[in-house]
C-alpha positions as CSV (number, residue, x, y, z in Angstrom):
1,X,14.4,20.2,7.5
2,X,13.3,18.8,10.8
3,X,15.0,15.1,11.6
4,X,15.7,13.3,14.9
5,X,19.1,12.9,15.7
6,X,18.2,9.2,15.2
7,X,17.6,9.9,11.8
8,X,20.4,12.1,10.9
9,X,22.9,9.3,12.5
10,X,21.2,7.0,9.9
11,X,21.2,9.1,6.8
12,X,24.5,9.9,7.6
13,X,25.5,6.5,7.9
14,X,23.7,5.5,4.5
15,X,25.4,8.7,3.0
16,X,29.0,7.9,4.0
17,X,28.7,4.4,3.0
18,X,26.9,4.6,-0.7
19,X,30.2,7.2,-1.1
20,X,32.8,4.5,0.5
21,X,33.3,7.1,3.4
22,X,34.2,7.3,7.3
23,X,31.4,8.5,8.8
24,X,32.9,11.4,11.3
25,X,30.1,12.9,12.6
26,X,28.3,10.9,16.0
27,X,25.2,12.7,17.2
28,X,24.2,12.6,20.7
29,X,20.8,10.7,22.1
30,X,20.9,8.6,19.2
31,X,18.6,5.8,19.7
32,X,20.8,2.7,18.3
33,X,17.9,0.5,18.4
34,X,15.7,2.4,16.2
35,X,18.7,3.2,13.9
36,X,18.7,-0.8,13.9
37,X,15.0,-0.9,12.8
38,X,15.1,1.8,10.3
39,X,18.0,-0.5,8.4
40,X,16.1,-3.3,8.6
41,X,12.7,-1.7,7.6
42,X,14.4,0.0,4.5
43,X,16.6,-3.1,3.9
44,X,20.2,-1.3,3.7
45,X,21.2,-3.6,6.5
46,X,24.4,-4.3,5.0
47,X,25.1,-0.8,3.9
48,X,24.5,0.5,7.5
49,X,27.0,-2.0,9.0
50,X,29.8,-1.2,6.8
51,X,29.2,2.2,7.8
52,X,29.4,1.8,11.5
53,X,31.8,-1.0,11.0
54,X,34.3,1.6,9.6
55,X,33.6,4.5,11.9
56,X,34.0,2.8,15.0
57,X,30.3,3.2,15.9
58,X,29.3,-0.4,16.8
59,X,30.4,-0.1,20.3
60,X,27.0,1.8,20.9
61,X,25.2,-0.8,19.8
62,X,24.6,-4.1,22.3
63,X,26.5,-7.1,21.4
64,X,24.0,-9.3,21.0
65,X,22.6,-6.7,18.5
66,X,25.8,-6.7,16.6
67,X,25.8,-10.2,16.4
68,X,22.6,-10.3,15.0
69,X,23.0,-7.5,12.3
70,X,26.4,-9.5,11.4
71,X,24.4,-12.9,10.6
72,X,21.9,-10.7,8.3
73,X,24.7,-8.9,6.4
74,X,26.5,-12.3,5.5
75,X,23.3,-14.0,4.9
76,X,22.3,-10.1,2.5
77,X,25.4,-11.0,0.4
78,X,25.5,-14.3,-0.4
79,X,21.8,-14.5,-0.9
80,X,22.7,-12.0,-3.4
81,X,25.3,-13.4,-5.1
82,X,24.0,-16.4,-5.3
83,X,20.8,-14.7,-7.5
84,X,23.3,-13.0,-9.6
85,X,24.9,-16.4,-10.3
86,X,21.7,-17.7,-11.0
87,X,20.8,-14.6,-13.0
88,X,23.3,-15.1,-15.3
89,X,22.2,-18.6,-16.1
90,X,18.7,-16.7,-17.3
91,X,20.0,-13.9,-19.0
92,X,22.4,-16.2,-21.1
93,X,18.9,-18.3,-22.0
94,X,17.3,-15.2,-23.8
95,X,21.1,-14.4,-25.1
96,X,21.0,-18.1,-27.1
97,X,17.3,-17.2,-28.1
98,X,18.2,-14.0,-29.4
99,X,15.8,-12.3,-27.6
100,X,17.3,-8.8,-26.5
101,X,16.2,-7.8,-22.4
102,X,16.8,-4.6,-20.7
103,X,17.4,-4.7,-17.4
104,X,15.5,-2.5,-14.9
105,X,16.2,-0.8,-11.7
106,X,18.6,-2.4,-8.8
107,X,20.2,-5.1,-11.2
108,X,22.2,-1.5,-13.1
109,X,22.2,0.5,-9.6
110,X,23.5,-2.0,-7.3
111,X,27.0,-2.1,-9.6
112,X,27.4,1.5,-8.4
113,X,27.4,0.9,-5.1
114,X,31.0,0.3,-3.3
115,X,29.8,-3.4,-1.6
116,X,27.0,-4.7,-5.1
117,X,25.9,-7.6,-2.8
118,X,24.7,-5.4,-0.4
119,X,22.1,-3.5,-2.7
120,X,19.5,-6.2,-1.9
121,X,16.8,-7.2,-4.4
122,X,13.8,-9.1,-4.0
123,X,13.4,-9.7,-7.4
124,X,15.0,-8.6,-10.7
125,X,12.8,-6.5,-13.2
126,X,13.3,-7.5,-16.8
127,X,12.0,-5.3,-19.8
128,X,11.6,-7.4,-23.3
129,X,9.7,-5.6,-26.4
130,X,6.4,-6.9,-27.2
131,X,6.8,-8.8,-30.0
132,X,9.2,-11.0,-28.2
133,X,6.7,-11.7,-24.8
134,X,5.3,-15.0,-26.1
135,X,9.3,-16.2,-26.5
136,X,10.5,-15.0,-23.3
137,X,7.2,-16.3,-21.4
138,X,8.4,-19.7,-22.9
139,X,12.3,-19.1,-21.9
140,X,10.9,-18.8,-18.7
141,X,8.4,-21.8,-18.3
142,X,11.6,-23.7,-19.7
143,X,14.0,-22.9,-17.0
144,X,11.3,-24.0,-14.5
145,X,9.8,-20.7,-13.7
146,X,5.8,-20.8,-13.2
147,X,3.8,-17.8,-13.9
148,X,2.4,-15.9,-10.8
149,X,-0.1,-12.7,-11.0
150,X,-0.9,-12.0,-14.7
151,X,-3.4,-9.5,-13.4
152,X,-0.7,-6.1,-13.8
153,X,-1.3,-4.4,-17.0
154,X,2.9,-4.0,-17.8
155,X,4.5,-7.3,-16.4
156,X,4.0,-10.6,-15.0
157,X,6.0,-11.8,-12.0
158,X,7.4,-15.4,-12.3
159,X,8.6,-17.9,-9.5
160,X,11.3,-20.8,-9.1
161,X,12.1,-22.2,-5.7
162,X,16.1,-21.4,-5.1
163,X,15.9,-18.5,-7.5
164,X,15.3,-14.5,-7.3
165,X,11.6,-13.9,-8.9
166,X,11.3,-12.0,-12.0
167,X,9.0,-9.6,-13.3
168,X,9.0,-9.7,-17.1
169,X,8.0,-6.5,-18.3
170,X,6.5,-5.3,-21.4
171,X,5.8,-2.0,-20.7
172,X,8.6,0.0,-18.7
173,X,5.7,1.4,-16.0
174,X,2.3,0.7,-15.4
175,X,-0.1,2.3,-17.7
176,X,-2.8,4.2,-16.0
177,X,-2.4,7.1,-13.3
178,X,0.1,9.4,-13.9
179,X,0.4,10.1,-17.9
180,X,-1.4,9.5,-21.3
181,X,2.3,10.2,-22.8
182,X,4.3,7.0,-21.2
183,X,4.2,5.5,-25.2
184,X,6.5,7.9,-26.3
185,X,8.9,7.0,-23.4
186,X,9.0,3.6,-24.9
187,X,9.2,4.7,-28.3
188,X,12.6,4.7,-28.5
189,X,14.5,3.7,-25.4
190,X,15.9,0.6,-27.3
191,X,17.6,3.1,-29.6
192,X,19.1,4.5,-26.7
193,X,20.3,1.3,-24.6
194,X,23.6,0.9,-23.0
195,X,25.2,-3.0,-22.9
196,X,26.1,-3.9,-19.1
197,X,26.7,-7.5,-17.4
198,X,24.9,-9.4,-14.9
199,X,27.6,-11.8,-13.4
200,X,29.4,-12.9,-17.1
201,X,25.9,-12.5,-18.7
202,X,25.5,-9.6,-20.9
203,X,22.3,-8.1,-21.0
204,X,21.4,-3.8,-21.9
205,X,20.2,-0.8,-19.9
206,X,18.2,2.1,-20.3
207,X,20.6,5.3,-21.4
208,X,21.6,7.0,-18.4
209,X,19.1,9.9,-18.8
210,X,16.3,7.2,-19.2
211,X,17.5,4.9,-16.5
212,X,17.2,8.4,-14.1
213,X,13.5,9.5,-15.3
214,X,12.5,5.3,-14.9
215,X,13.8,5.5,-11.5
216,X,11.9,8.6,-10.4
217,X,8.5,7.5,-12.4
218,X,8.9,4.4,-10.1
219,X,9.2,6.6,-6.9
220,X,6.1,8.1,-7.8
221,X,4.7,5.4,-9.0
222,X,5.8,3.6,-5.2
223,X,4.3,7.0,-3.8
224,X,0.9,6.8,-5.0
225,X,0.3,3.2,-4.2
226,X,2.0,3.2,-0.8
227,X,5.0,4.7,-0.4
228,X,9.1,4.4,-0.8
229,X,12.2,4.6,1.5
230,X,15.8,6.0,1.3
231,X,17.1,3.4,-0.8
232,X,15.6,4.4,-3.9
233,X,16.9,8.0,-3.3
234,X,20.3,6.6,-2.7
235,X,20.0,5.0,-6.2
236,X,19.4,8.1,-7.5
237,X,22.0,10.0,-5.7
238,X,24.6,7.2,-7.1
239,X,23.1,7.5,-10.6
240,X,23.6,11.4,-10.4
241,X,27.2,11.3,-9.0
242,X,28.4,8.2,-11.4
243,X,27.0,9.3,-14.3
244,X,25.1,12.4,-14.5
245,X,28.0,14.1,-16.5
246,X,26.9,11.9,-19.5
247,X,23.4,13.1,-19.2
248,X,21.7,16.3,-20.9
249,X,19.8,17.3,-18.1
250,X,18.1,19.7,-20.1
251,X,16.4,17.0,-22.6
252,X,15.8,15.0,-19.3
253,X,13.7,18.0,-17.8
254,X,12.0,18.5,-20.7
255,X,11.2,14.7,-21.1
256,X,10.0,14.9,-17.6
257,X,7.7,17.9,-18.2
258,X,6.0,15.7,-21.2
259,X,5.5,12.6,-19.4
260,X,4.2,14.9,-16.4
261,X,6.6,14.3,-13.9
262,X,8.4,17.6,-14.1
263,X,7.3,18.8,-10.9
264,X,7.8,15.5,-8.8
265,X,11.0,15.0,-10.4
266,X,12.6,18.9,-9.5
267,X,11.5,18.2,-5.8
268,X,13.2,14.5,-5.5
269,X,16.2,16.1,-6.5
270,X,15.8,18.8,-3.8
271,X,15.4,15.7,-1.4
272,X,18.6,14.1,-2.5
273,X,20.1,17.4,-1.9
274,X,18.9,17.7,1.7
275,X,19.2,14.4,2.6
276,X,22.6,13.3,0.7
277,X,24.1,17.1,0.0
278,X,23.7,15.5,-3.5
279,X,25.1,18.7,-6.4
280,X,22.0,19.2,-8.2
281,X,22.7,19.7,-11.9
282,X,22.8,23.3,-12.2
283,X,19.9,22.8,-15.8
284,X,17.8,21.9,-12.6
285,X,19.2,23.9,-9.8
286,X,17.1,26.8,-11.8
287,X,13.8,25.4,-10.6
288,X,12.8,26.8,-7.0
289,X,10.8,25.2,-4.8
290,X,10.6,26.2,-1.4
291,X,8.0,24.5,0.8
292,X,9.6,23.3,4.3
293,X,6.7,22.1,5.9
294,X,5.9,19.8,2.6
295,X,9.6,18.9,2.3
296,X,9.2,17.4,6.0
297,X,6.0,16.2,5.1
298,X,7.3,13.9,2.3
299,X,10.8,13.0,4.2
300,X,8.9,11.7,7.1
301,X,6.8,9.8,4.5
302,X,9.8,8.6,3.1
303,X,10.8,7.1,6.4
304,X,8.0,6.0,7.8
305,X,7.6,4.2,4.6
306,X,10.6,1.6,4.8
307,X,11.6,0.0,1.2
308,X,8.3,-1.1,-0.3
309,X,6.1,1.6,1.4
310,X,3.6,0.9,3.9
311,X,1.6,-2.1,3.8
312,X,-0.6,-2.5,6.5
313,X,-4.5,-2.6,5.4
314,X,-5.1,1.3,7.0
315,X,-2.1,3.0,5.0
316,X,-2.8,0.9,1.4
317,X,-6.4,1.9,1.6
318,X,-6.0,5.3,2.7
319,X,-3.1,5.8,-0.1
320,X,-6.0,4.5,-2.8
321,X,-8.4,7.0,-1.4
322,X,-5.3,9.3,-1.6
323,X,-4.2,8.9,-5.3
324,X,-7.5,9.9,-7.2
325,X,-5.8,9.2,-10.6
326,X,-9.6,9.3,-12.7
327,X,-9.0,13.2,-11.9
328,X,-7.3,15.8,-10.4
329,X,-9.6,17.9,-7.5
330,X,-9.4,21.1,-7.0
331,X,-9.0,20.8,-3.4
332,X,-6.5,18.1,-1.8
333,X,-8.5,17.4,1.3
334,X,-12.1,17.6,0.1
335,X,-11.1,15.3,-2.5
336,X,-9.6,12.9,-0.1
337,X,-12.6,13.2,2.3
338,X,-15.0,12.5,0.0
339,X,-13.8,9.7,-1.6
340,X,-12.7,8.3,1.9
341,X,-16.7,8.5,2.6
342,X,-17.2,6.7,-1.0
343,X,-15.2,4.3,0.3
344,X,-16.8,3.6,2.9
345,X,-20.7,4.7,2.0
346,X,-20.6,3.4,-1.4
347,X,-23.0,4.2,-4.4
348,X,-25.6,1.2,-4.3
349,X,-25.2,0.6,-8.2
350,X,-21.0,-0.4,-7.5
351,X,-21.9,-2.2,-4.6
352,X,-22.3,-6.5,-5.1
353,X,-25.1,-8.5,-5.5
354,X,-25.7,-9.1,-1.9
355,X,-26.7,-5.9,-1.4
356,X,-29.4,-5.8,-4.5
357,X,-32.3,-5.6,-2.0
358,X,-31.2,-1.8,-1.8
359,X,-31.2,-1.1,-5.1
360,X,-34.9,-2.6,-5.4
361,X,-35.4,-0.5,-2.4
362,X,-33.8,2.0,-1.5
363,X,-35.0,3.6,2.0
364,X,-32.8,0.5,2.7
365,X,-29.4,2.1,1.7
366,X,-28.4,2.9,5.2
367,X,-28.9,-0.8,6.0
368,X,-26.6,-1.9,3.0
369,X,-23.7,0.7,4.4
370,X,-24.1,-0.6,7.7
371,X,-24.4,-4.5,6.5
372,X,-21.4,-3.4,4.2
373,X,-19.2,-1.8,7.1
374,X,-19.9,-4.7,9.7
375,X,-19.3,-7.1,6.6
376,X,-15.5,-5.4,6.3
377,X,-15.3,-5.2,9.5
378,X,-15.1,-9.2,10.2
379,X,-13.2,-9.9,6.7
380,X,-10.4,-12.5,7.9
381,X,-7.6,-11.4,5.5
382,X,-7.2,-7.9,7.8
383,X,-6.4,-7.7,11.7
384,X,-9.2,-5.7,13.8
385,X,-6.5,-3.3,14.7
386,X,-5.9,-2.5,11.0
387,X,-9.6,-1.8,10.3
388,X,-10.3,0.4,13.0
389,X,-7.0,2.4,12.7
390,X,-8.3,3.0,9.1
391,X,-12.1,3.9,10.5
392,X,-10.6,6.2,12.5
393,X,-6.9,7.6,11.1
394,X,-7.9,6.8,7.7
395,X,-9.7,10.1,6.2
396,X,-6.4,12.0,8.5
397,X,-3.9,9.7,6.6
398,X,-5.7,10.4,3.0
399,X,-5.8,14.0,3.6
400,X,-2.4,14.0,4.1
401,X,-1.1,11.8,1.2
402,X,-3.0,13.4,-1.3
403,X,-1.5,16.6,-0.2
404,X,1.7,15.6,-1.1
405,X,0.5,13.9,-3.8
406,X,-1.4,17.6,-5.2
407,X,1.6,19.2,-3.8
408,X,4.0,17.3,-6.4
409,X,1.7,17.5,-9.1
410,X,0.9,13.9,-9.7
């Protein structure tokens, strides 16, 4: 698949260290700045350091950059330990209330990783059954958290000044888009849990085979709404290579298949592979899909992306013209096209109450689009860049996501 030496320095890098490795190959015309920006824009600073650190590679990179990426690793690791300190004090709250939590995501994956404090986490996910929200809301409030965005329909994210934000989750994923089935995922996960620490604090898991379908329904998840970096693939490479002999990958490929992911979930692995020469378990090595131009397609989505995706105004609303989750089309760009021209030329019925004049009369509809597209146009919360990149790139950008998106079945 068709990478930049830039990029092949850096996913070798990224390789070697998750695997507590020399990194022994240098490519030529690597461009050490951008190598420096891609760290930072998928936030594996730390992880990247240790890797050049130990291979001998910093003296390619200018001092003064060196210094710099040095300050953000030791600031990376104790901000980190410091949350898992303060994590602990949290998790031993619900412990004394009896209220069981399963932890989510980076708080499991970050303990297989050679350097934890350097798997950085904005905030820790929390998973708590539903009967027990109203107590652990309260646990929360107590320990001086306030309650941000209630508006998610599977968690609410909660703030304390000092401490790492949590999102308490009742429901493992969000519950429209991608399945009608996600119930019976959480049926029985509980059943299944595994009991790991945060810090001294201990707290449960998902099973291994759940833990690896949660973190791919997140990377889709990530996908439709705006995108995902290397990280999360490295936490699935580390999940595969740590633990994947205690998983029956068949029963995970079958779960997959029901929840509607089967698809997505056969071509991630195929990117671990590429990217991280990852053994795919041979229940899934079966599965052939053989698609280069989509495979560089999604890679270079992957790093364009950085950790959270893009989020510039053009890319988040061309990704929602994109992921047309109300129904599948039957052709990838049409369906993009035409709701990128919904988006823009809406139906006068959706549109607000400012433009009512149009539905009382409506030879006046072209004068509510254009009174609707100059109003967007001068909305303060978006740069001018950002709107006219998506007037003009947008419908390009759609097209394109939502062929990946068709492409993997989602």
């Amino acid at each position: 698949v068709l990478m930049n030496t830039t990029e092949k320095q850096f996913i070798d890098l990224l390789s070697n260290s998750i695997r507590n490795e020399v990194c022994k190959k240098k490519y030529d015309n690597v461009d050490w700045n951008e190598l420096m920006n891609l760290s930072r824009k998928h936030k594996i600073e730390g992880l990247i350091y240790s890797a050049l650190n130990k291979s001998r590679l910093l003296e390619n990179i200018d001092e003064d950059k060196v210094n710099e990426l040095k300050k953000e690793v030791f600031f990376t690791g104790v901000t980190q330990i410091s949350n898992m300190s303060k994590l602990e004090i949290v998790f031993n709250e619900f412990s004394k209330e009896n209220v069981p939590v399963i932890v989510l995501k980076g708080l499991v994956v970050r303990e297989y990783y050679p350097q934890p404090e350097q798997r950085s986490m904005s905030d820790a996910d929390i998973f708590v059954k539903a009967k027990d929200l109203n107590k652990s809301k309260k646990i929360l409030i107590d320990l001086g958290y306030t309650e941000v965005d209630a508006e998610a329909s599977h968690h609410i994210k909660y703030i304390k000044s000092g401490y790492p934000m949590i999102e308490l989750h009742w429901h493992v994923m969000k519950q429209d888009g991608f399945s009608d089935e996600l119930d019976l995922f959480e049926d029985d996960i509980w059943d299944r849990t595994i009991e790991v620490k945060v810090k001294g604090a201990k707290v449960l898991s998902l099973g291994y085979e759940d833990l690896a379908l949660h973190l791919c329904m997140h990377m889709a998840a990530h996908l439709a709404a705006s995108g995902f970096g290397v990280r999360q693939i490295a936490d699935l490479v580390l999940l595969v290579e740590k633990k994947g002999h205690l998983i029956d990958w068949t029963l995970f490929i079958n779960k997959a298949e029901e929840f509607g992911f089967k698809k997505f979930i056969i071509i991630m692995f195929k990117i671990c592979n590429i990217l991280f020469s990852m053994d795919i378990p041979k229940e899934m090595a079966v599965y052939k899909i053989d698609d280069e131009e989509m495979f560089e397609s999604l890679i270079s989505t992957i790093f364009d992306g950085g950790v959270y995706g893009k989020k510039d105004m053009a890319s988040n609303f061309a990704n929602q013209v994109a992921f047309n989750y109300k129904g599948k089309d039957s052709n990838a760009t049409i369906g993009a096209i035409r709701r990128y021209f919904r988006f823009i030329f809406p139906s006068i019925e959706t549109m607000s109450d400012k433009y009512s004049y149009a539905r009382k009369i409506r030879i006046l509809t072209p004068i509510a689009w254009i009174h609707h597209l100059f109003s967007g146009i001068f909305r303060k919360e978006y740069n001018f860049t950002d709107k006219i990149r998506f007037l003009t790139k947008g419908a390009k950008e759609s097209v394109e996501k939502n062929k990946i998106l068709s492409w993997m079945e989602l």
